[in-house]
C-alpha positions in Angstrom: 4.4 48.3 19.3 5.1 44.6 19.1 8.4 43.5 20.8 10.7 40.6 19.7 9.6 38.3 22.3 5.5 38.9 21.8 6.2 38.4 18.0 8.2 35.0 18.5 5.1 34.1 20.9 2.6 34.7 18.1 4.6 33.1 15.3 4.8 30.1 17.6 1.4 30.0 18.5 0.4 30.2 14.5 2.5 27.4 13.5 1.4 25.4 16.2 -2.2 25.8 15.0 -1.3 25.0 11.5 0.5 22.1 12.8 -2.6 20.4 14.5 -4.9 21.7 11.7 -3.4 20.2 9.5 -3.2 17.1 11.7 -6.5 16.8 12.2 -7.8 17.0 8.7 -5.2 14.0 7.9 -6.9 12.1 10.4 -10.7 12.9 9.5 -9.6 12.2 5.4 -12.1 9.9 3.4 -11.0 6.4 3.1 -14.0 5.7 0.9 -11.3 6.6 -2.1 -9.0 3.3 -0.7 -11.9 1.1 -0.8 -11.9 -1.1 -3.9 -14.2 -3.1 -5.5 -14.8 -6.5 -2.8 -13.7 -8.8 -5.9 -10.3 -8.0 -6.2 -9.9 -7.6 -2.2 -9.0 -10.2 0.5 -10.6 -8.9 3.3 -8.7 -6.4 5.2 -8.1 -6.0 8.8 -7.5 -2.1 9.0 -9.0 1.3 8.7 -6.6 3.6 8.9 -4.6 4.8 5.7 -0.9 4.4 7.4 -2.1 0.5 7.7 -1.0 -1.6 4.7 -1.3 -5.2 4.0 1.3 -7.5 5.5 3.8 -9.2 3.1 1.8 -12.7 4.0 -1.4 -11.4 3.2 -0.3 -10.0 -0.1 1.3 -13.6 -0.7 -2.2 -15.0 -0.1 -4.4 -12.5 -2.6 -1.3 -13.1 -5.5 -2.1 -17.0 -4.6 -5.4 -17.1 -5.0 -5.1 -14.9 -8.1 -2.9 -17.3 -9.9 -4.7 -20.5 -8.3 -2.0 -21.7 -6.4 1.9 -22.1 -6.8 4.7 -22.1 -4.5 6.0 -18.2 -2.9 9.5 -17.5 -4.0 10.5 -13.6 -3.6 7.5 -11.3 -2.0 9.2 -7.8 -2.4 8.0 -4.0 -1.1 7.8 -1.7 -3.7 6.6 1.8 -5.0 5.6 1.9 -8.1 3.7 5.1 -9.5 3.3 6.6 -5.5 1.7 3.4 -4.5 3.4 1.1 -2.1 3.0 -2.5 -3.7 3.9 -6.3 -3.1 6.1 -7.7 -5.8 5.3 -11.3 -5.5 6.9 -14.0 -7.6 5.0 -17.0 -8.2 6.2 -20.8 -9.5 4.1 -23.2 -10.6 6.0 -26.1 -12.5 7.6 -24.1 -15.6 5.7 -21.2 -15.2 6.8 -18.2 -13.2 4.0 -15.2 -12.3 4.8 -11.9 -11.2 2.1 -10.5 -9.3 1.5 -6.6 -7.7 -0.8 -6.5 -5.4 -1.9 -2.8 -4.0 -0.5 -2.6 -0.4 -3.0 -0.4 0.6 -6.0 -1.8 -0.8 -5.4 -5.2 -1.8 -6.6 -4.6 -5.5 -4.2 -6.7 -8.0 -2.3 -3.9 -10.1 -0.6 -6.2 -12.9 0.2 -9.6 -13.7 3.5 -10.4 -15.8 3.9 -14.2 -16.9 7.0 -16.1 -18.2 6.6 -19.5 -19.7 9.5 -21.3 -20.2 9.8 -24.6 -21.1 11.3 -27.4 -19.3 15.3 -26.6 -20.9 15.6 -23.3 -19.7 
C-alpha cells in the first residue's frame, strides 16, 4: 500500500517532469515558421522566439517602407495574437500608419490619410 507521503513524492516528481518536458520542447521549437520572406525583413539581431524587434527598429523598417517621413507615435500592440508596432508616419500632409510584425519584421498593413493642407 501506498501511503500519503510516498503518493505526494510521486505526484511531485510527475509534475516536475512534465514541467521540464514541457520546457524543453519550447526551447528546441522550430523558428523556421518566424522566418519571413528577406524582402519584407530588416535584418534581425535575435534567434530566439521571446526576442522581438525593438520600437527603433520597427521605426526604421515602417521608414524605409514609406520612403521617409518624420516618427510621431511608435505604439506596442496585439493585434490577432501577434505583438506589433503601431507606427505613425508624417510626411508633409500625409499621415501613414504602419504595423510592422514585432516578431518578424514582416509589414502587416499600411493605412494612409491624405488630407489637404486645411485640415
Amino acid at each position: 500500500m501506498i501511503t500519503k507521503p510516498r503518493l505526494v513524492t510521486i505526484a511531485a516528481s510527475i509534475v516536475a517532469l512534465l514541467f521540464a518536458g514541457g520546457t524543453a520542447l519550447a526551447l528546441t521549437g522550430d523558428d523556421s515558421a518566424r522566418t519571413p520572406s528577406a524582402s519584407s525583413v530588416a535584418p534581425s539581431t535575435s534567434s530566439s522566439a521571446l526576442d522581438l524587434l525593438s520600437a527603433d527598429e520597427a521605426s526604421a523598417i515602417a521608414r524605409g517602407h514609406v520612403d521617409g517621413g518624420q516618427v510621431s507615435e511608435v505604439e506596442r500592440e496585439t493585434e490577432h495574437g501577434r505583438v506589433e508596432w503601431k507606427v505613425r508616419i508624417r510626411d508633409g500632409t500625409q499621415r501613414v500608419e504602419v504595423r510592422v510584425d514585432a516578431a518578424t519584421g514582416a509589414i502587416t498593413r499600411i493605412d494612409t490619410d491624405d488630407r489637404g493642407s486645411d485640415h
